[in-house]
N, C-alpha and C positions, 0 to 999 in steps of 0.2 A: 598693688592689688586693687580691685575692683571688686563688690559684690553685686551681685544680681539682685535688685530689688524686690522684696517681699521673700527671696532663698537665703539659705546661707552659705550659695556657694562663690566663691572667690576665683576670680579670673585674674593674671597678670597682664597688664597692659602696658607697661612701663617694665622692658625685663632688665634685672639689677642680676649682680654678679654669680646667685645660684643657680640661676633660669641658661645664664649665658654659661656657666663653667657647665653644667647639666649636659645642655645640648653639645655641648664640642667632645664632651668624654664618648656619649654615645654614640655620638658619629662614627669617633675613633675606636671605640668596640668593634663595631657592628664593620667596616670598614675595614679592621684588621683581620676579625672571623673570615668576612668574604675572600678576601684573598691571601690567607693563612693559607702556604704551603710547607708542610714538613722536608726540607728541603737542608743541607748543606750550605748551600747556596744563598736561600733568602733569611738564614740564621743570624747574621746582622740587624737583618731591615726588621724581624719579628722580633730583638732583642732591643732596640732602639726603640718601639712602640711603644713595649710592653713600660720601659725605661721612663716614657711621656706622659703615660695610663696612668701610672705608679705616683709621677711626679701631680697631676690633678687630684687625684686621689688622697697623696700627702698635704693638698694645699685645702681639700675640701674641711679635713678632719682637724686642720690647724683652726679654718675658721671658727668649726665647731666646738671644737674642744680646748682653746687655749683661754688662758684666764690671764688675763692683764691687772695690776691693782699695783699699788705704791703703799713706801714704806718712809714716812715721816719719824726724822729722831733730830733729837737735842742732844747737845753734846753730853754725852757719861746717860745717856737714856735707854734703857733697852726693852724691848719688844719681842712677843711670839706671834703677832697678826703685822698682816697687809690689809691697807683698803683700797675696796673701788671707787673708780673715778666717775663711775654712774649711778653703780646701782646702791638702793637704800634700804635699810632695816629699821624696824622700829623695835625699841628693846627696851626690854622692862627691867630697870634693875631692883634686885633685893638689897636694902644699905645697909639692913640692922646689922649683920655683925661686922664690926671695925676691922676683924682681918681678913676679909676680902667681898667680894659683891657676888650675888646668886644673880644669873642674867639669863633671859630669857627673848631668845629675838625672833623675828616672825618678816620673812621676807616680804618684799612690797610685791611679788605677785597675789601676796595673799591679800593684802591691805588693799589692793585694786577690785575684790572683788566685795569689798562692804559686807562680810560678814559677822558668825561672832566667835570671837578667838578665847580659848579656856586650855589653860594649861595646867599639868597637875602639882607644880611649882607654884601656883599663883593663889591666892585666896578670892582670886576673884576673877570677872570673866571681861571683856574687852569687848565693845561693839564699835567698829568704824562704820560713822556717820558719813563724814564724807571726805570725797578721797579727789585730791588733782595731784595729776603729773608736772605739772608745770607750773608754778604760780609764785606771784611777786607777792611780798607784803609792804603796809604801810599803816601809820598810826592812824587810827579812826577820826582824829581831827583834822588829818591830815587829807581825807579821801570821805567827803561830805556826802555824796553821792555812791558810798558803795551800800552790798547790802548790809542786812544787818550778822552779826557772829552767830554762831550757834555757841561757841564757846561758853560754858558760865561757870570756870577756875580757869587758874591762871594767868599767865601774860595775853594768852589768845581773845579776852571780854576787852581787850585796846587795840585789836591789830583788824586790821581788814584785808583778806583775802580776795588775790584779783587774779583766777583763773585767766592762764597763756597756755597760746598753743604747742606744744611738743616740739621741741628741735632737734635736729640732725645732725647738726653743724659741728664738726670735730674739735673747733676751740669754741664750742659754746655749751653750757652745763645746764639740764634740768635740775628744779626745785622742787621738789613735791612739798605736798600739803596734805596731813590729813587731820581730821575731825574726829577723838577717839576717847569712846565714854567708857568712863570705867564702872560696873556694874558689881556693886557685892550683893550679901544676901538678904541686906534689909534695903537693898533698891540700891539707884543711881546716886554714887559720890559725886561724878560733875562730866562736864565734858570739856575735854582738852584740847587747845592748838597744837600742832607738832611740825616744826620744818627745820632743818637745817641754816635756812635762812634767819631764823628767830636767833641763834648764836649762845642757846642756851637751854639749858632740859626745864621740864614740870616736875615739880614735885610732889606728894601728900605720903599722909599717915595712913593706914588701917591695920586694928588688929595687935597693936604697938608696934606696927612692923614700917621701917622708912623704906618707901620706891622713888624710883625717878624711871620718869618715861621721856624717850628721847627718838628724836628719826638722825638716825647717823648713816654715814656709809658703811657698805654691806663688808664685815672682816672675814681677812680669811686665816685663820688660826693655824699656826704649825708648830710639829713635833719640836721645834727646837726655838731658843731665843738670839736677837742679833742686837749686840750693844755697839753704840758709835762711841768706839774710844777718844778721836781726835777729826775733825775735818777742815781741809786746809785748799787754800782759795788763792793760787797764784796769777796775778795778774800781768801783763808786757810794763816794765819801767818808763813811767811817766802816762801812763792811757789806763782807761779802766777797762779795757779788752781781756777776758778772763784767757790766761794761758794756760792754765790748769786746775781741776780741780778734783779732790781726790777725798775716801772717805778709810780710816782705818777702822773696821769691826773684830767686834769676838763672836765666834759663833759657838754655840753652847749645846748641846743635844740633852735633852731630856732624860736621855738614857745614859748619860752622864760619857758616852765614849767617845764622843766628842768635843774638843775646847781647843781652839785654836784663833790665832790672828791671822787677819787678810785683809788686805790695802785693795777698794776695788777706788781705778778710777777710770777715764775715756777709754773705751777697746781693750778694755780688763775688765769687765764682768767674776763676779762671783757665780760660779756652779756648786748649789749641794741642796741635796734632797730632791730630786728631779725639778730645783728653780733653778731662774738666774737672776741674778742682782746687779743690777746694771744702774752706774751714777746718770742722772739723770738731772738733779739740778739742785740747790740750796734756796734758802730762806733765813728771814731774821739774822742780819748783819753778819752771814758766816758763820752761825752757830747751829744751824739747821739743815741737815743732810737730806734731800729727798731721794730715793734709791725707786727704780723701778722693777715691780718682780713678775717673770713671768713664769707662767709654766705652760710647757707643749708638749705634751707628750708625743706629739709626732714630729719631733726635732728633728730627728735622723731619716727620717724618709724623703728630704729632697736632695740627700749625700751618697743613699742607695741608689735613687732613679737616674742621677746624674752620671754615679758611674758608670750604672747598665747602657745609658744612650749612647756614650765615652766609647765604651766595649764595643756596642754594637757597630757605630761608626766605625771603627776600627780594623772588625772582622766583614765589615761590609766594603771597605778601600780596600784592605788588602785582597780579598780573593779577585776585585776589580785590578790590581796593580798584578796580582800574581800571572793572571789572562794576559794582560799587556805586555809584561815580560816576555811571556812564553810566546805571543804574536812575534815579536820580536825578534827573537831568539831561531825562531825558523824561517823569517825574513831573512 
């Protein structure tokens, strides 16, 4: 996209796959309407369109609406969240009570816009100072010439922050970075480094209450939890060429009406709860199962449109094959 300078309005000039699926659907509308006739006859060729329509339509709403995230376990570990492989939260945990953590997280559309974040959980209010998507760190002795932190607690008054440009690139990862002061009622406690790159949370006291603030990847929390009972890593004798590998879980529902085992491993997926669990790779010598989960709600709409074009073709050769016959047949 392109903006017009001094407006805010945005031109595409480079058309990417919205712009391009966009225009071929409405072609295909507009194109179908004009020469839609109610017709016996052209009941294949209108049923095979519509079958095409249907199938753009299910690919538009996949892009939009599917949610990609993975699901990291240790062997005997179990889990009710997924994470994304892009996107970040920053989240404030409450530690004081030792049987479990009060957490509070605030997506990074939010933390992109440098506001100030107050929640009725919180005893105190949160200002992001500054905010990059992209950015490498390194220690301050290291990097003589950078500028100087804003940070003044924690690990962030050692590191220096070196603003990159955003990437695209399907095997390359943004870091973000942000800058975030924590405000109580008799002023500023300090202000924080936070990245995922740093390899480890902030933490302080207020109030005799323990927090830890942390930028993690953004979870996505479900009804029910998945434990890795066993995961097993067969390799070809004599080569270290992996010829299988497979993950056995329990899956648990909340509502306790569920509890069963399921071995997901290559072209076995797990389906339940509108995801799928699909193995996807290991870590840490074989003791680490990565599973990839997705959800699409529009799963079944390229198995509907496929049959309708199926059908249509079908009803469109035969009354073509039945004509031919009967040419025939009076020959």
């Amino acid at each position: 996209m392109w903006t017009v300078p001094g407006t805010g309005v945005a031109l595409p000039i480079f058309p990417g796959g919205y712009l391009i699926g966009g225009l071929l659907l409405l072609n295909l509308v507009f194109a179908h309407l004009y020469r839609f006739q109610l017709t016996w006859r052209k009941l294949g060729i209108q049923l095979a369109h519509a079958g095409i329509i249907l199938l753009l339509v299910g690919e538009l709403l996949t892009g939009l609406l599917q949610q990609d995230s993975y699901l990291r376990l240790d062997n005997g570990e179990t889990k009710s969240y997924s994470e994304s492989q892009r996107g970040m939260e920053l989240a404030i945990l409450d530690q004081t009570n030792p049987a479990y953590d009060e957490v509070v997280a605030v997506p990074e559309s939010v933390l992109a816009e440098k506001g100030l974040i107050q929640h009725p959980k919180l005893p105190f209010k949160i200002l992001i100072q500054g905010y990059y998507p992209n950015a490498s760190m390194q220690r301050r002795e290291q990097a003589p010439g950078a500028a100087p932190s804003i940070a003044t607690a924690g690990i962030g008054t050692q590191v220096a922050v070196m603003p990159l440009p955003i990437t695209y690139k399907t095997d390359e990862r943004n870091l973000p970075a942000v800058y975030a002061e924590v405000l109580g009622t008799e002023g500023s406690l300090g202000i924080w480094l936070l990245s995922p790159a740093l390899g480890m949370p902030q933490t302080f006291s207020y109030q005799n209450r323990n927090f830890q603030l942390t930028l993690r990847p953004t979870r996505y929390y479900k009804p029910f939890t998945v434990q890795l009972l066993k995961f097993t890593h067969d390799k070809y004798p004599g080569t270290e060429i992996p010829k299988n590998f497979a993950s056995r879980v329990r899956v648990k529902s909340d509502d306790r009406q569920t509890d069963r085992e399921v071995l997901i491993f290559m072209n076995n997926p797990l389906r339940y709860g509108g995801y799928t669990f699909y193995q996807a790779g290991f870590d840490n010598n074989d003791q680490t199962s990565i599973l990839q989960v997705v959800r699409n709600p529009g799963w079944l709409i390229p198995y509907v449109s496929c049959i309708m074009m199926g059908l249509g073709l079908c009803i469109q050769f035969g009354f073509h094959l039945t004509g031919f016959i009967r040419k025939r047949s009076a020959a």
